[in-house]
Backbone as CSV, one residue per row, in Angstrom:
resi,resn,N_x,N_y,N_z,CA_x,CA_y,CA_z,C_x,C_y,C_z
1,UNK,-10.318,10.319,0.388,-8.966,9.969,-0.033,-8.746,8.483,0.239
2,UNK,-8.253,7.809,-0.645,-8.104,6.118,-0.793,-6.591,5.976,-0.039
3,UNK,-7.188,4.698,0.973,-5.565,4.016,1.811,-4.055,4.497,0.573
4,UNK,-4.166,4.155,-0.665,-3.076,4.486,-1.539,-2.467,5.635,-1.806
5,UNK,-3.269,6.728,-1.912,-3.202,8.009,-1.844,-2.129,8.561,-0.171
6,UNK,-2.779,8.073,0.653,-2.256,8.050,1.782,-1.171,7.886,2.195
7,UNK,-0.486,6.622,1.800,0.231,5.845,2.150,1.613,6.397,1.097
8,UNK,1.172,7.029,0.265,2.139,7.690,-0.699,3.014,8.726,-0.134
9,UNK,2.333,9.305,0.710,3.108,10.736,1.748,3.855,10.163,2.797
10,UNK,4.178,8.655,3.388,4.514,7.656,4.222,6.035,7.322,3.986
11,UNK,6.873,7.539,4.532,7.964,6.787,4.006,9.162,6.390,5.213
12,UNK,9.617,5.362,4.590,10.388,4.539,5.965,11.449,5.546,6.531
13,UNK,11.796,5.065,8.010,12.884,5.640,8.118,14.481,5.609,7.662
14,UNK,14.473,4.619,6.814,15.679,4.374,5.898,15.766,5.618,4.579
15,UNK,14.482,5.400,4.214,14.223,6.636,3.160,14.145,8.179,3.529
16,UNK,14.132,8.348,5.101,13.999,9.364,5.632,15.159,9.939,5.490
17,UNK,16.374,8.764,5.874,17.716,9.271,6.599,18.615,9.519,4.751
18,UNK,17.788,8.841,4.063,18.912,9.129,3.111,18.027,10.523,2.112
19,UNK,17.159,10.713,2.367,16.140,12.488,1.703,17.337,13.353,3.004
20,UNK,17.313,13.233,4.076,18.102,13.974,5.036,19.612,14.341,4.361
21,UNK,20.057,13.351,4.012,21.356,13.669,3.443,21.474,14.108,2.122
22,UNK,20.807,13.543,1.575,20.712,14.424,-0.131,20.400,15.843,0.116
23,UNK,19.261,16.025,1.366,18.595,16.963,1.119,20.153,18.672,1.747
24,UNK,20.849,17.924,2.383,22.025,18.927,2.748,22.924,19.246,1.647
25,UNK,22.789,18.379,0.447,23.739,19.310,-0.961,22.482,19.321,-2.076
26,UNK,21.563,19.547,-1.765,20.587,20.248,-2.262,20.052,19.089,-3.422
27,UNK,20.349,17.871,-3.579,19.716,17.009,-4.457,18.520,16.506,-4.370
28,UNK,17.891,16.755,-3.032,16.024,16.023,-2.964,14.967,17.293,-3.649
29,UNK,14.063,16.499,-4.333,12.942,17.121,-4.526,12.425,17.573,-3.574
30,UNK,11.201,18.667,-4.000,10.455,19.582,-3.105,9.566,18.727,-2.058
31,UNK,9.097,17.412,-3.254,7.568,16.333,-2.693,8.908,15.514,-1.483
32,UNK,10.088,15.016,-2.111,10.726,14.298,-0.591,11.070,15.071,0.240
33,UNK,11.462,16.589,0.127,11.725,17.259,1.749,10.124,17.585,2.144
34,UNK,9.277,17.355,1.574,7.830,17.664,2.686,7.483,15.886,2.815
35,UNK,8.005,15.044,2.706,7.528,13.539,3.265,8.553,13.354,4.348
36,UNK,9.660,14.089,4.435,10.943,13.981,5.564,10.565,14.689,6.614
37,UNK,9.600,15.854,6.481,9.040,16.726,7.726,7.977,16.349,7.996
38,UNK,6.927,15.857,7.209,6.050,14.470,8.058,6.488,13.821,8.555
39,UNK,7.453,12.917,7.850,8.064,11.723,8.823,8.847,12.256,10.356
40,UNK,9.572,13.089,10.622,10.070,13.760,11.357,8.966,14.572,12.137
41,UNK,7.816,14.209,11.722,6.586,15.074,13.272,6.234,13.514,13.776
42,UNK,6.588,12.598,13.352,5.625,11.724,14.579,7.157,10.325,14.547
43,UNK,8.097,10.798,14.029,9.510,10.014,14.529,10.766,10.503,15.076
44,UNK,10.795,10.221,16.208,11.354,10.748,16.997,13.267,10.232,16.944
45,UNK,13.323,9.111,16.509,14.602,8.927,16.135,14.959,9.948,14.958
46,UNK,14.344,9.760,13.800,14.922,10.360,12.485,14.839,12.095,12.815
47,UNK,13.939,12.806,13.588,13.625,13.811,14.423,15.250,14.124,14.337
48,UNK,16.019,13.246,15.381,17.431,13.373,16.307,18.173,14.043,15.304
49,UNK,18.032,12.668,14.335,19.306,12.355,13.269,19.233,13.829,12.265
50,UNK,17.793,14.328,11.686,17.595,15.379,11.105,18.750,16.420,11.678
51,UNK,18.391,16.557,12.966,18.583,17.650,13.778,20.492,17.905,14.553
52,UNK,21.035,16.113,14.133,22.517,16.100,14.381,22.988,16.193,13.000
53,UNK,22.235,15.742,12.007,22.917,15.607,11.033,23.041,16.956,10.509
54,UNK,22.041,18.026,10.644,22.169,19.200,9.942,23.223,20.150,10.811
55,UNK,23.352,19.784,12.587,24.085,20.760,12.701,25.495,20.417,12.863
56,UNK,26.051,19.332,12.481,27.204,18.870,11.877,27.733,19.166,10.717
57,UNK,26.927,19.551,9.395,27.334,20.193,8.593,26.989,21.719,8.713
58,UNK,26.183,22.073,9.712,26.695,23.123,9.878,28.076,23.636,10.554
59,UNK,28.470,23.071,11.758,29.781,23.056,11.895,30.848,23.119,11.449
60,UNK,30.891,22.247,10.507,31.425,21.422,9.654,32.189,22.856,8.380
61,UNK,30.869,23.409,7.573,30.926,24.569,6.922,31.857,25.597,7.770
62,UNK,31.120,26.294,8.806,31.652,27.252,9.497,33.015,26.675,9.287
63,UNK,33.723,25.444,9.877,35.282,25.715,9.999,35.983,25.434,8.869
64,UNK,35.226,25.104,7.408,35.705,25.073,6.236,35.397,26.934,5.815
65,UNK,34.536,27.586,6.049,34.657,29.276,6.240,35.831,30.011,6.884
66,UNK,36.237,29.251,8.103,36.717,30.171,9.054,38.171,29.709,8.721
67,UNK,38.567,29.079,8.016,40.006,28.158,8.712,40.711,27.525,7.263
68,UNK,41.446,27.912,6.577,42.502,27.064,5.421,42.638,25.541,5.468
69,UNK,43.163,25.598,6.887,44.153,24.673,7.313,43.293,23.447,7.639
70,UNK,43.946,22.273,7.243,42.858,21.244,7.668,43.402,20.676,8.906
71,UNK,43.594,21.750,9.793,43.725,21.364,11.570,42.263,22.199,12.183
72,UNK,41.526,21.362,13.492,40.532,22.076,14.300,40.996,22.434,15.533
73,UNK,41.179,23.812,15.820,41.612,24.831,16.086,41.380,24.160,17.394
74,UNK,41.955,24.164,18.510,41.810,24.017,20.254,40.257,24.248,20.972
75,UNK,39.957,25.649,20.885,38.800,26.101,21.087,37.342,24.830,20.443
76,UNK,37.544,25.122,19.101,36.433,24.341,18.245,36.369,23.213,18.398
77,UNK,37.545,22.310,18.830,37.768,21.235,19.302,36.862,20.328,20.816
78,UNK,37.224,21.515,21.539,36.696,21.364,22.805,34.833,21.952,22.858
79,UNK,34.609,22.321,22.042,33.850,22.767,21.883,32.973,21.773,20.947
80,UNK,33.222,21.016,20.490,32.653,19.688,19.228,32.575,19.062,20.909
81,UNK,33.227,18.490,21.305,33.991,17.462,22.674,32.601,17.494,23.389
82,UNK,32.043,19.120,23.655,31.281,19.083,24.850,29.311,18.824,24.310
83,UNK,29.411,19.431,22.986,28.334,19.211,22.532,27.685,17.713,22.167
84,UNK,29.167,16.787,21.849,28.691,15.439,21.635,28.601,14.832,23.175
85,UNK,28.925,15.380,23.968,28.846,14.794,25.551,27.286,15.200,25.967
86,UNK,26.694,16.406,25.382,25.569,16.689,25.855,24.478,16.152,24.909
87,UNK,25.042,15.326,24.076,24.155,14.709,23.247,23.501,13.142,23.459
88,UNK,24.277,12.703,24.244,24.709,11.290,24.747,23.912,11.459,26.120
């Protein structure tokens, strides 16, 4: 396999973070979410960001599921509060 070939499955972490976000309303191709999970086995920042960014919209969903109102409920509140404290 030629350096070019190689270097094709490679992609920055700028390109990482924005396949990450497309890839949560379903707009990345199949070939960029398998160059985002390479990149994410040997980068440990974009690793993070993968891993805050997805469970923020998961959150995120749940209280657009659970809740009308665009107030966050006391509980869920304190509960966002402690997870970004244990993130830090």
């Amino acid at each position: 396999m030629s350096n070019k070939n190689i270097k094709k499955g490679f992609i920055s972490c700028h390109e990482a973070g924005n396949i990450c976000d497309r890839s949560q309303y379903k707009e990345s191709s199949l070939w960029e979410r398998i160059k985002l999970e390479m990149h994410i086995l040997w980068c440990v920042k974009c690793n993070a960001y993968v891993k805050k960014n997805s469970m923020l919209s998961k959150l995120l969903k749940t209280h657009a599921d659970e809740h009308s109102t665009h107030h966050l409920p006391k509980e869920k509140k304190e509960e966002l509060e402690e997870l970004i404290k244990s993130e830090k």
